[in-house]
mmCIF file of the N, C-alpha and C atoms, coordinates in Angstrom:
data_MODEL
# 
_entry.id   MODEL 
# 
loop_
_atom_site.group_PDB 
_atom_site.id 
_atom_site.type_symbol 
_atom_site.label_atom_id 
_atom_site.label_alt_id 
_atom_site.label_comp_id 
_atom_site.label_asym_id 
_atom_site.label_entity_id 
_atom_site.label_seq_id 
_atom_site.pdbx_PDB_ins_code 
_atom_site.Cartn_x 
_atom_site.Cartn_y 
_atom_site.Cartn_z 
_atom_site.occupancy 
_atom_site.B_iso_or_equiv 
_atom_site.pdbx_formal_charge 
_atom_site.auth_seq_id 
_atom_site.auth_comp_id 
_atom_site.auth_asym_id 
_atom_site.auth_atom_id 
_atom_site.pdbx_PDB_model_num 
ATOM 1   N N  . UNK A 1 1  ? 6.401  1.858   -16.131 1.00 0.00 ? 1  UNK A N  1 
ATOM 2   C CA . UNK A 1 1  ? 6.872  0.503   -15.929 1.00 0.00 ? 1  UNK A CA 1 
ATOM 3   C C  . UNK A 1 1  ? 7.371  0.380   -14.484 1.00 0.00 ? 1  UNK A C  1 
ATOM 4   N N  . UNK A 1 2  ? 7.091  -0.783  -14.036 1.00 0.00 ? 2  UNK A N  1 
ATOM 5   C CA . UNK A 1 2  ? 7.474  -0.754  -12.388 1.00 0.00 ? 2  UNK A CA 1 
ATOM 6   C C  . UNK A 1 2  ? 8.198  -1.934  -12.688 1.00 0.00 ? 2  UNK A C  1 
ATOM 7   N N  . UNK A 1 3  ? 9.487  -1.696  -11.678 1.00 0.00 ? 3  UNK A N  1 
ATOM 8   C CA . UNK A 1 3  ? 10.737 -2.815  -10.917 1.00 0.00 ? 3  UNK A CA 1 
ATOM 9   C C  . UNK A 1 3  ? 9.785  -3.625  -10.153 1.00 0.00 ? 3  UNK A C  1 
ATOM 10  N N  . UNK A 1 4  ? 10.523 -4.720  -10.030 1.00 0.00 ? 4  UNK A N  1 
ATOM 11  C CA . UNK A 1 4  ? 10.662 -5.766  -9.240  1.00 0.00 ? 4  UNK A CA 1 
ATOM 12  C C  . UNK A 1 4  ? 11.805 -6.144  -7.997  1.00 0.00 ? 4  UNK A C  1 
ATOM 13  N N  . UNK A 1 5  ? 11.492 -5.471  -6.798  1.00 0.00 ? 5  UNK A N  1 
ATOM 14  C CA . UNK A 1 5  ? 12.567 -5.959  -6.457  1.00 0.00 ? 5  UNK A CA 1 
ATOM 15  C C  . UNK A 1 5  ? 13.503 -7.360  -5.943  1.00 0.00 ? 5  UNK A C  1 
ATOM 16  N N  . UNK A 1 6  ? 14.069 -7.760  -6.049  1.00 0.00 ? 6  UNK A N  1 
ATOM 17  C CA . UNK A 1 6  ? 14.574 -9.167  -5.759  1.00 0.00 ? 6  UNK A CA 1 
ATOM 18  C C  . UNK A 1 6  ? 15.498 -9.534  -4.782  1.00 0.00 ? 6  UNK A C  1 
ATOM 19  N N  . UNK A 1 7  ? 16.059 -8.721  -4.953  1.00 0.00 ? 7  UNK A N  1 
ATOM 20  C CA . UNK A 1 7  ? 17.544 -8.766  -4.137  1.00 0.00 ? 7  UNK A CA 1 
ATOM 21  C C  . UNK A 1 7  ? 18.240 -7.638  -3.338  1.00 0.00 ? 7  UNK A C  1 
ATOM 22  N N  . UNK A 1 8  ? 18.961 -7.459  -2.101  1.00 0.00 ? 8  UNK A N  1 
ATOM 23  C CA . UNK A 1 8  ? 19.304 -6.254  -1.869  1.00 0.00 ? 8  UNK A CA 1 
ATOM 24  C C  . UNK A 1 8  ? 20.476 -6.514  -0.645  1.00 0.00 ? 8  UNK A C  1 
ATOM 25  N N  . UNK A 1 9  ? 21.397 -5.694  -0.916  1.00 0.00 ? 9  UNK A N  1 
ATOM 26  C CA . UNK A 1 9  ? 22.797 -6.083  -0.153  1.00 0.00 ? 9  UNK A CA 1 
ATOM 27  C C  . UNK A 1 9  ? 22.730 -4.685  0.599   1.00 0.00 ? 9  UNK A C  1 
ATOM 28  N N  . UNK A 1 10 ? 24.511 -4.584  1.047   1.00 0.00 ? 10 UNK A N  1 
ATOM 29  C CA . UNK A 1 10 ? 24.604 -3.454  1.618   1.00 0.00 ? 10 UNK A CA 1 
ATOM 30  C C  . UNK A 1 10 ? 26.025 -3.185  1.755   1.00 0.00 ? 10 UNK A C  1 
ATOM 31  N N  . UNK A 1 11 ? 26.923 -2.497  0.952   1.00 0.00 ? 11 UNK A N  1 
ATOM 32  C CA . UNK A 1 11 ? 28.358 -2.030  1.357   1.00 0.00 ? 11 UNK A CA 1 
ATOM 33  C C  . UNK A 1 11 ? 28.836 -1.265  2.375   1.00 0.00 ? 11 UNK A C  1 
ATOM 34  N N  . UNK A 1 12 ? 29.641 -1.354  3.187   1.00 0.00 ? 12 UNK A N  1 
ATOM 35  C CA . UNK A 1 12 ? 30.223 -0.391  4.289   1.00 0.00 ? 12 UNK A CA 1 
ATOM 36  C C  . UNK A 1 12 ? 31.583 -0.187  4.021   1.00 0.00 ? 12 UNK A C  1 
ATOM 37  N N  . UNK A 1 13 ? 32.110 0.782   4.159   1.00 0.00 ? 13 UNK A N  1 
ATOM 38  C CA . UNK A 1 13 ? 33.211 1.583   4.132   1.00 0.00 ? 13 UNK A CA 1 
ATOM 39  C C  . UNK A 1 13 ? 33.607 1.249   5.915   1.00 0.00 ? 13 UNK A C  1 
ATOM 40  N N  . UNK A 1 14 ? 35.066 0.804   6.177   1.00 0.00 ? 14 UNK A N  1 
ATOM 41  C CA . UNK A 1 14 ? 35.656 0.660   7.424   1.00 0.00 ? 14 UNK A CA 1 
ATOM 42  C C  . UNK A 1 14 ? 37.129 1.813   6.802   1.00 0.00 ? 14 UNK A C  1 
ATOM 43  N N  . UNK A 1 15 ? 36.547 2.549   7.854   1.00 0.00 ? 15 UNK A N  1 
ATOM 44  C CA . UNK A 1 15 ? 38.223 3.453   7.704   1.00 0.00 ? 15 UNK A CA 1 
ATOM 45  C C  . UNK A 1 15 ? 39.264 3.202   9.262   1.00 0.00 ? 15 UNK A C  1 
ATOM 46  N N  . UNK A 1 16 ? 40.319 2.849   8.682   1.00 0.00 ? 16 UNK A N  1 
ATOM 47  C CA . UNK A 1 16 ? 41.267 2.629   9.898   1.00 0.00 ? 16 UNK A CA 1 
ATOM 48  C C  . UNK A 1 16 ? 43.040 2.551   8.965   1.00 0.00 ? 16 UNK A C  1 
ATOM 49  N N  . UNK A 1 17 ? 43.507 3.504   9.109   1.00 0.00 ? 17 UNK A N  1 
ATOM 50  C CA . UNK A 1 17 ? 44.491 3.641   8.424   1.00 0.00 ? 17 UNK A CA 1 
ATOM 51  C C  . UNK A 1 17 ? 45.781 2.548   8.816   1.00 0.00 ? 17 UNK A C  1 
ATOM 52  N N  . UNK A 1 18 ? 45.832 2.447   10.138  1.00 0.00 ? 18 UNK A N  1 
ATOM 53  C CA . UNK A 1 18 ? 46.981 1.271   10.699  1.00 0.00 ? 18 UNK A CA 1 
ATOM 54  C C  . UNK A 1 18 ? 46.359 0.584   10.212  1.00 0.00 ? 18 UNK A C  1 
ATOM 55  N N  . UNK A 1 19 ? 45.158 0.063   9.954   1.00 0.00 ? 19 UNK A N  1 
ATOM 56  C CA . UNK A 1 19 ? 44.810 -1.601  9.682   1.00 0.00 ? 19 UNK A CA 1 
ATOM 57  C C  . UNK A 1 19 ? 44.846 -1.826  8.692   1.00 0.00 ? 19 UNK A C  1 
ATOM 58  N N  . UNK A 1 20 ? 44.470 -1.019  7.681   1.00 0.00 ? 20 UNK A N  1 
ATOM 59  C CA . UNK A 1 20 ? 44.348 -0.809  6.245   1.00 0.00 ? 20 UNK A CA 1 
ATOM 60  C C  . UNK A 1 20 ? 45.299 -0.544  5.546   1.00 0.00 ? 20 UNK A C  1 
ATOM 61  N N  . UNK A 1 21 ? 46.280 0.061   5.698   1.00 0.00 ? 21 UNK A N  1 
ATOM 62  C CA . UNK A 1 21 ? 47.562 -0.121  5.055   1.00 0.00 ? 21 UNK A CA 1 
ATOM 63  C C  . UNK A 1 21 ? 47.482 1.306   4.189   1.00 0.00 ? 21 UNK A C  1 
ATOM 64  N N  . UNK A 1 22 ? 47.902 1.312   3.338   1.00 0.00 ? 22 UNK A N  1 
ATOM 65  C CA . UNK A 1 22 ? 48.002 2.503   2.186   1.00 0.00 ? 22 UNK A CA 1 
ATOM 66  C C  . UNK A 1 22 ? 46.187 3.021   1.794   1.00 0.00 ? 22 UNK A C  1 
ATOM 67  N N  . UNK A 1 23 ? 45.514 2.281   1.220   1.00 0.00 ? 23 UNK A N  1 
ATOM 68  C CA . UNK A 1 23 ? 44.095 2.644   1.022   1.00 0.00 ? 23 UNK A CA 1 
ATOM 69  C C  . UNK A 1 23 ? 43.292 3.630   2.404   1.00 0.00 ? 23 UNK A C  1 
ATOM 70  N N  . UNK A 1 24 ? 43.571 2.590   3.539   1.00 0.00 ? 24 UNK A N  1 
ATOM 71  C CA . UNK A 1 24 ? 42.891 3.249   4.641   1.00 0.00 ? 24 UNK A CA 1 
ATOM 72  C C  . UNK A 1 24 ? 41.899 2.956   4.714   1.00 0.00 ? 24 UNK A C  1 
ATOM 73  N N  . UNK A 1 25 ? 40.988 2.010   3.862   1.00 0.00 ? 25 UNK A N  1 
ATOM 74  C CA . UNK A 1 25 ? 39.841 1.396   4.477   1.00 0.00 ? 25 UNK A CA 1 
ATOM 75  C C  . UNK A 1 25 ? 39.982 0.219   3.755   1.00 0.00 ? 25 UNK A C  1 
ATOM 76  N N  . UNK A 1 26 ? 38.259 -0.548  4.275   1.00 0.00 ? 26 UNK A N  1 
ATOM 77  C CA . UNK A 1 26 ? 37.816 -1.616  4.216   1.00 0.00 ? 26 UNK A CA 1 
ATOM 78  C C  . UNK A 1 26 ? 36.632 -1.613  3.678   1.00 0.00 ? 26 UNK A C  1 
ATOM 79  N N  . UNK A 1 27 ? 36.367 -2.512  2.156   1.00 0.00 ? 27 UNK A N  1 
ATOM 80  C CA . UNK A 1 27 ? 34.829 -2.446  2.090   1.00 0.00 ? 27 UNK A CA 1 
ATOM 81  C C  . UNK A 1 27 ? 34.141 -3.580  2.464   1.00 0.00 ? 27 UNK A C  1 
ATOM 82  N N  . UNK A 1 28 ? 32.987 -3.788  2.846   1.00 0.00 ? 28 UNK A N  1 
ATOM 83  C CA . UNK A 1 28 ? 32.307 -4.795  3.211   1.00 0.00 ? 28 UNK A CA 1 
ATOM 84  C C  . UNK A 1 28 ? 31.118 -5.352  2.885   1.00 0.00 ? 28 UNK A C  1 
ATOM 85  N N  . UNK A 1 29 ? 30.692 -6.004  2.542   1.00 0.00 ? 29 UNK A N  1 
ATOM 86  C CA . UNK A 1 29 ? 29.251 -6.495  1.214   1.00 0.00 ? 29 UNK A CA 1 
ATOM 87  C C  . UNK A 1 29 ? 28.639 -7.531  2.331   1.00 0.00 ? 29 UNK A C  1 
ATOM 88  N N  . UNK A 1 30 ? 27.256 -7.017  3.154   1.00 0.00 ? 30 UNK A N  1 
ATOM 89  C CA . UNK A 1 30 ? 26.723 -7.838  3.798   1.00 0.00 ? 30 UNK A CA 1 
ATOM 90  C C  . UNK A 1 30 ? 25.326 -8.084  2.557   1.00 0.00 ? 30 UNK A C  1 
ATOM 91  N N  . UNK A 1 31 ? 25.123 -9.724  2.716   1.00 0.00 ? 31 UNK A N  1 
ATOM 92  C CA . UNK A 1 31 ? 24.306 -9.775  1.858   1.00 0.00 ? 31 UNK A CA 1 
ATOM 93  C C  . UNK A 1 31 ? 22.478 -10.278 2.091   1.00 0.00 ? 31 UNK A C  1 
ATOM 94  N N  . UNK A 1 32 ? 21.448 -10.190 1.531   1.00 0.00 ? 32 UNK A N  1 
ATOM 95  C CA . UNK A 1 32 ? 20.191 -10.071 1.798   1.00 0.00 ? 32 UNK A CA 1 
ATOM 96  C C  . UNK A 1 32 ? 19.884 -9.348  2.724   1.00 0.00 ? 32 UNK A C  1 
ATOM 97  N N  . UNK A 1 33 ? 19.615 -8.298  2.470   1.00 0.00 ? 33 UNK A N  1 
ATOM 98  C CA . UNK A 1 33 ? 18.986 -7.152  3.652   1.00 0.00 ? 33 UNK A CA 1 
ATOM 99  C C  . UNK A 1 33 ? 17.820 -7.240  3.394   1.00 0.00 ? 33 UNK A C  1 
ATOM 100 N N  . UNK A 1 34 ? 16.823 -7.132  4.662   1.00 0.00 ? 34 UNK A N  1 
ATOM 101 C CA . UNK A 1 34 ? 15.524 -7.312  4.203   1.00 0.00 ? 34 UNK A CA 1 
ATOM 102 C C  . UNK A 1 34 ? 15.256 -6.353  3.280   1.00 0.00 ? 34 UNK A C  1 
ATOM 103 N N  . UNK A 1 35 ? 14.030 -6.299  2.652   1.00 0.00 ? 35 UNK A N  1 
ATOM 104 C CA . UNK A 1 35 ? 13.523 -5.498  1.660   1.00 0.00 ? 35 UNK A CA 1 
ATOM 105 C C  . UNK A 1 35 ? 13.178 -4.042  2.193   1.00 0.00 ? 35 UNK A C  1 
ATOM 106 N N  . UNK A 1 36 ? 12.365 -4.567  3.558   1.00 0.00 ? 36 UNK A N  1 
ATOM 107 C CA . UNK A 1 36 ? 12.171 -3.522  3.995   1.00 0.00 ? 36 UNK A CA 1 
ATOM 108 C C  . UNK A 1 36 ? 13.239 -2.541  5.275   1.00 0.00 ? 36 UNK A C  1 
ATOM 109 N N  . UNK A 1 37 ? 14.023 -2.529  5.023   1.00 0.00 ? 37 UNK A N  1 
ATOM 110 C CA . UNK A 1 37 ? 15.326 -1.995  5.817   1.00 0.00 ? 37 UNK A CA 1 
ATOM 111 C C  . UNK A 1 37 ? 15.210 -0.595  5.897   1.00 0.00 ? 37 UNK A C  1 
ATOM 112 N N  . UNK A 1 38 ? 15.556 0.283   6.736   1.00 0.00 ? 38 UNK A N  1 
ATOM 113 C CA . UNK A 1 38 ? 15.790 1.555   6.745   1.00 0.00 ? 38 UNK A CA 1 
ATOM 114 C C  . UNK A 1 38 ? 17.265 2.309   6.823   1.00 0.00 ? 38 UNK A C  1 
ATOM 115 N N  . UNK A 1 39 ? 17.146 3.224   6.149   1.00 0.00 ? 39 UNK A N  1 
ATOM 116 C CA . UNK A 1 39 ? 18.460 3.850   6.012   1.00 0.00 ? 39 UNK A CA 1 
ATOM 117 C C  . UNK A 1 39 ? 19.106 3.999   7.651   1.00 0.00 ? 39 UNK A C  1 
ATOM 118 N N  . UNK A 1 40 ? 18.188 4.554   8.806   1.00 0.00 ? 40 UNK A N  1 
ATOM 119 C CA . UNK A 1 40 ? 18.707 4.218   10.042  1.00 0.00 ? 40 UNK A CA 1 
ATOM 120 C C  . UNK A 1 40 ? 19.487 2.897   10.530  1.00 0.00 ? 40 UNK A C  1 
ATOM 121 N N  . UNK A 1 41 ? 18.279 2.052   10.148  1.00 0.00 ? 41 UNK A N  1 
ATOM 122 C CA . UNK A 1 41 ? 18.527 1.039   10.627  1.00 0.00 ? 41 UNK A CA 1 
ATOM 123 C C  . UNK A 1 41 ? 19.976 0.649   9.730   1.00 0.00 ? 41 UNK A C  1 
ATOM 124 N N  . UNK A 1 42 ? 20.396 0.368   8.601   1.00 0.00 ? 42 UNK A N  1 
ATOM 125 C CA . UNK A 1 42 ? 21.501 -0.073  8.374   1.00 0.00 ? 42 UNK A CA 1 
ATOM 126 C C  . UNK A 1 42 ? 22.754 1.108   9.045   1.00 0.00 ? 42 UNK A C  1 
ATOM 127 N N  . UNK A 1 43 ? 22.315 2.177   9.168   1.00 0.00 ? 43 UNK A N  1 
ATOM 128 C CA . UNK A 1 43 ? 23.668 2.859   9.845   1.00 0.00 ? 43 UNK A CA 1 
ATOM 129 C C  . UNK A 1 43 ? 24.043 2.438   11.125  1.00 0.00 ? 43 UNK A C  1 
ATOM 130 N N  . UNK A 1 44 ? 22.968 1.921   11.562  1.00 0.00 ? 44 UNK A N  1 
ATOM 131 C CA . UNK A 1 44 ? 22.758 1.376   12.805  1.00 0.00 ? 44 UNK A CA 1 
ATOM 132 C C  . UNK A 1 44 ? 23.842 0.133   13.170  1.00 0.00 ? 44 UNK A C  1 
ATOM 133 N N  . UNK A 1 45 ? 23.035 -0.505  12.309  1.00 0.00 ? 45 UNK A N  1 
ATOM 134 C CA . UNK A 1 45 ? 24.234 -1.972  11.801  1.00 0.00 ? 45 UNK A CA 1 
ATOM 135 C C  . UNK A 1 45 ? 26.097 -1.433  11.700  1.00 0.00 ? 45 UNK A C  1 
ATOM 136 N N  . UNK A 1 46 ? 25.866 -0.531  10.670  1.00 0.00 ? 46 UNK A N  1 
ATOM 137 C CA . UNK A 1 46 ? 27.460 -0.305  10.230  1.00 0.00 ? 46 UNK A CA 1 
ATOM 138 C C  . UNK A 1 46 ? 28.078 0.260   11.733  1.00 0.00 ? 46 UNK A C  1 
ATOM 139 N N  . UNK A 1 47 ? 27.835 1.475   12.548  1.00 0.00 ? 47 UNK A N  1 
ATOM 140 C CA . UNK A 1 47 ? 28.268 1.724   13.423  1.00 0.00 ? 47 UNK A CA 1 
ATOM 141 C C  . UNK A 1 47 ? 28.647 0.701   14.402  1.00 0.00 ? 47 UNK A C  1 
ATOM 142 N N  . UNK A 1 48 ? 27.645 0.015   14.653  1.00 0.00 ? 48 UNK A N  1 
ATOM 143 C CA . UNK A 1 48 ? 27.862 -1.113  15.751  1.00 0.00 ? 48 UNK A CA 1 
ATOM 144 C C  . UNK A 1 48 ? 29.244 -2.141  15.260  1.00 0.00 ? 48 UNK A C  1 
ATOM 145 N N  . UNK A 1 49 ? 29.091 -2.568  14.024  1.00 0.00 ? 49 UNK A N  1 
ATOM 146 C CA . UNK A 1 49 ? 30.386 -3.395  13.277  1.00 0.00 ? 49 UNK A CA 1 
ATOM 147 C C  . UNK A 1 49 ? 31.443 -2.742  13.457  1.00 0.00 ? 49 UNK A C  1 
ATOM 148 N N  . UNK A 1 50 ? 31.425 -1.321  13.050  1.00 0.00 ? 50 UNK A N  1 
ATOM 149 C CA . UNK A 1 50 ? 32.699 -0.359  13.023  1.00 0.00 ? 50 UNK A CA 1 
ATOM 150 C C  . UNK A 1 50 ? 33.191 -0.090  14.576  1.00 0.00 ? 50 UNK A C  1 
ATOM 151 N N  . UNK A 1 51 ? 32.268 -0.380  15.646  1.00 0.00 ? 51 UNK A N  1 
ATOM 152 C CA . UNK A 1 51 ? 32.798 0.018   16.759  1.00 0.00 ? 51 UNK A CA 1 
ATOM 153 C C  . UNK A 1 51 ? 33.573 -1.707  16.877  1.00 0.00 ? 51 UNK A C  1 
ATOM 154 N N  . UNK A 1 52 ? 33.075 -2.381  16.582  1.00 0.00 ? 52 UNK A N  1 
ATOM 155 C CA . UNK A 1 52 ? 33.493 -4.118  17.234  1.00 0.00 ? 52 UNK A CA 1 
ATOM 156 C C  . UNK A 1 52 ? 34.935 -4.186  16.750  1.00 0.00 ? 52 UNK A C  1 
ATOM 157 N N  . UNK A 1 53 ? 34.795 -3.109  15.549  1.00 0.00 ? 53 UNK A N  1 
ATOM 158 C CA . UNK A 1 53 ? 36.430 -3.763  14.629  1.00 0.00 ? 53 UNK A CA 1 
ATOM 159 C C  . UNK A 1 53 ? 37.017 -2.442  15.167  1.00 0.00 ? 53 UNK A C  1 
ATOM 160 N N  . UNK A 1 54 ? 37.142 -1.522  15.808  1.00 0.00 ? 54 UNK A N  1 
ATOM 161 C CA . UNK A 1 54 ? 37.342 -0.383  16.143  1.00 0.00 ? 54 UNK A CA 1 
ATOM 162 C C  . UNK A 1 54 ? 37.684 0.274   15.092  1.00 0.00 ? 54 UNK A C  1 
ATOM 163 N N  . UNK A 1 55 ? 36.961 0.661   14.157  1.00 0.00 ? 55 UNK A N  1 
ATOM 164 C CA . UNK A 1 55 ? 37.307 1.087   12.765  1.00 0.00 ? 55 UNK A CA 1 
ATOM 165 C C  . UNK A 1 55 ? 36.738 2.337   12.824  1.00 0.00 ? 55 UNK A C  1 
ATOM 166 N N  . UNK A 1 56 ? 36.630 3.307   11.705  1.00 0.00 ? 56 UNK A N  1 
ATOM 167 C CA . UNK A 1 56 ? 35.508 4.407   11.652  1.00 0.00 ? 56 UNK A CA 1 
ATOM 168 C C  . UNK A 1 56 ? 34.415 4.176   10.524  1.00 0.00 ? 56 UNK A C  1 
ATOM 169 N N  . UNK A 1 57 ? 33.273 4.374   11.010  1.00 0.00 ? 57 UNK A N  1 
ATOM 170 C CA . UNK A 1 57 ? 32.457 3.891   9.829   1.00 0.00 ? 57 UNK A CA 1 
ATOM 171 C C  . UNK A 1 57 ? 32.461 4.909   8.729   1.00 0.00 ? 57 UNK A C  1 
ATOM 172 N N  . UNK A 1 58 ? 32.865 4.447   7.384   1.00 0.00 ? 58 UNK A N  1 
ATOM 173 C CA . UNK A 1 58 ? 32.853 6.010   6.427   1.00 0.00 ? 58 UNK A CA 1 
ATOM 174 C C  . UNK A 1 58 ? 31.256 5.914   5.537   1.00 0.00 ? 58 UNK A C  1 
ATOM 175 N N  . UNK A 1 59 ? 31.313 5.209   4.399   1.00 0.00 ? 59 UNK A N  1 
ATOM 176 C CA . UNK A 1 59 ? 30.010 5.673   3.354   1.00 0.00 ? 59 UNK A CA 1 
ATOM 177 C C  . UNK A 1 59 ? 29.097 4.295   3.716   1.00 0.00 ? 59 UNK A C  1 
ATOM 178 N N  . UNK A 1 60 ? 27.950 4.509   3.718   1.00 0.00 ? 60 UNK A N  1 
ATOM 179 C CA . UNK A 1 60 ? 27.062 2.796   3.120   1.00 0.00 ? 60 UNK A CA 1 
ATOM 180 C C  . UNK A 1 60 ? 26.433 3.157   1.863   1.00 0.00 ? 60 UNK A C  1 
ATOM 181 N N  . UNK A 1 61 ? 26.552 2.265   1.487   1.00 0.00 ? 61 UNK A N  1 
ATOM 182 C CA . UNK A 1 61 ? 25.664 1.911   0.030   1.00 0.00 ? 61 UNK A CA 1 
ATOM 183 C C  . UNK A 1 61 ? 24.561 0.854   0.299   1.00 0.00 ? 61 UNK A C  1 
ATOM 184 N N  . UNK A 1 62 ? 23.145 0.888   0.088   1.00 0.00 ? 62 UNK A N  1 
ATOM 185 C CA . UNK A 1 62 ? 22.556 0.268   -0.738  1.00 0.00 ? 62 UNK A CA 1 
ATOM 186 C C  . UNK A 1 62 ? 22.892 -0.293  -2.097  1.00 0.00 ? 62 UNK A C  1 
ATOM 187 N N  . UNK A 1 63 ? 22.841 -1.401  -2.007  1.00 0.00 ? 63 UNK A N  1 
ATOM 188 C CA . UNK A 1 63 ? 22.982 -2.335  -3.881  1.00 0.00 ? 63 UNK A CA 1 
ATOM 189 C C  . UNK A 1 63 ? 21.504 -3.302  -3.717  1.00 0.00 ? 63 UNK A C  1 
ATOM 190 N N  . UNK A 1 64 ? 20.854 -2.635  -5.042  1.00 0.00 ? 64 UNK A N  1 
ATOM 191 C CA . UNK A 1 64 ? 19.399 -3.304  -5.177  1.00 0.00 ? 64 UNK A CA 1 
ATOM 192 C C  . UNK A 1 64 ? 19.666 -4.014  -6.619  1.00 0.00 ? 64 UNK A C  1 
ATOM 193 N N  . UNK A 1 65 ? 18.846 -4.862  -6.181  1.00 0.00 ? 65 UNK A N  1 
ATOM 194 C CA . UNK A 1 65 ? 18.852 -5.481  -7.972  1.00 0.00 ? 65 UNK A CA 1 
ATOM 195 C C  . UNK A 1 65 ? 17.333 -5.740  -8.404  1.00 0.00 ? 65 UNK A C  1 
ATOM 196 N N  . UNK A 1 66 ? 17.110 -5.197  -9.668  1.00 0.00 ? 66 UNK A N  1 
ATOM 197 C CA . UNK A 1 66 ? 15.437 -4.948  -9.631  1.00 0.00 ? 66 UNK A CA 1 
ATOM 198 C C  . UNK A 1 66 ? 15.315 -5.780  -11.030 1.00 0.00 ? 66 UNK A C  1 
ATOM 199 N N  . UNK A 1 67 ? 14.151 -6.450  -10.891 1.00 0.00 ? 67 UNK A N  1 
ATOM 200 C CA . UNK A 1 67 ? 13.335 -7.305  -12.390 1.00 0.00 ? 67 UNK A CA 1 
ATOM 201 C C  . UNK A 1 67 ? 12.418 -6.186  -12.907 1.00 0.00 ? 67 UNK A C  1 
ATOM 202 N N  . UNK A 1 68 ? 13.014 -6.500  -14.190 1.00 0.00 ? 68 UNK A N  1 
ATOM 203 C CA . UNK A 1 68 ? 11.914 -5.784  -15.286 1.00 0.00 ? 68 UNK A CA 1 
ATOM 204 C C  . UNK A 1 68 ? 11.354 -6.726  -16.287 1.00 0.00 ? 68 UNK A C  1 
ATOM 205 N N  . UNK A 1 69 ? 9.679  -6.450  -15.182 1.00 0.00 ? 69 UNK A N  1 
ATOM 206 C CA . UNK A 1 69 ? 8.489  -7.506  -15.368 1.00 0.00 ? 69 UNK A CA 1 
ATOM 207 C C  . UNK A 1 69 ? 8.557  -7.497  -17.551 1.00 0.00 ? 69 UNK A C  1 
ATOM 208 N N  . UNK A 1 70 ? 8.454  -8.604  -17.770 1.00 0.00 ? 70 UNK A N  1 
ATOM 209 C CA . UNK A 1 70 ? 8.668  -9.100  -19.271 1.00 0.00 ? 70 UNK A CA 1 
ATOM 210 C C  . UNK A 1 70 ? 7.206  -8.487  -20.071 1.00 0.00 ? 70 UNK A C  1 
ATOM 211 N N  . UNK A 1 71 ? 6.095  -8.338  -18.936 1.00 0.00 ? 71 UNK A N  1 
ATOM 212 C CA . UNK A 1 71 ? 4.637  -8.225  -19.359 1.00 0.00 ? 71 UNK A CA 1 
ATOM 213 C C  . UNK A 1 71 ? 4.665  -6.755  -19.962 1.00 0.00 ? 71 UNK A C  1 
ATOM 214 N N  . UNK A 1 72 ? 5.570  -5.926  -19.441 1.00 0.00 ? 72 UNK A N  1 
ATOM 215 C CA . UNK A 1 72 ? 5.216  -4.266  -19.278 1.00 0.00 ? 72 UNK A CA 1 
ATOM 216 C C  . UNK A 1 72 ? 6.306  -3.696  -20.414 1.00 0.00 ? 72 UNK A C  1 
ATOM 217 N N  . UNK A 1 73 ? 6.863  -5.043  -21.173 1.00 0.00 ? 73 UNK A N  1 
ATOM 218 C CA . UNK A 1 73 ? 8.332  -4.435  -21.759 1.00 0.00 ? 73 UNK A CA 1 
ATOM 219 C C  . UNK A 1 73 ? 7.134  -3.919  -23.309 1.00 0.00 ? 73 UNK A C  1 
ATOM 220 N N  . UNK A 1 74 ? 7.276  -2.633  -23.827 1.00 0.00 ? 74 UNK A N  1 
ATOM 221 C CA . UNK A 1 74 ? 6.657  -2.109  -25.138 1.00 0.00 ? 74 UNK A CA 1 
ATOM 222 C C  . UNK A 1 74 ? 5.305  -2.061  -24.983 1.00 0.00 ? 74 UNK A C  1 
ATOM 223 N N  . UNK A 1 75 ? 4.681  -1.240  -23.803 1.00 0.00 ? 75 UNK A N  1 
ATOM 224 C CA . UNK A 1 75 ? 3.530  -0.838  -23.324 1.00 0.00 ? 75 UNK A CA 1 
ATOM 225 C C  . UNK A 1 75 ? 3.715  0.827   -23.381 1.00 0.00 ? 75 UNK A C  1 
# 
């Protein structure tokens, strides 16, 4: 059975302990990443953000959201 993909975001981790208070970071949910994105390329992104906010960049996540085609369901 094959996904569909539809949708796709991207979380970043901002670590900066003065700014952040007790936790020590920041998460951040940029949303529609192209489909075709590369794991470079979004670190790419996060570093550049993390330098603007002078933060440290910690984890990224990919968040995909996938359709499961109705045709293929009990094949």
């Amino acid at each position: 059975m094959n996904f569909e993909l539809i949708d796709q975001s991207v979380q970043y981790k901002f670590l900066n302990s003065k700014k952040y208070g007790d936790k020590g970071f920041k998460n951040r949910v940029m949303q529609n990443v192209k489909k075709n994105a590369t794991a470079s390329g979004l670190a790419q992104v996060g570093k550049a953000l993390a330098q603007l906010q002078n933060d440290t960049l910690g984890d990224i996540v990919l968040i995909q959201k996938q359709a499961v085609p109705m045709d293929q369901i009990g094949q």
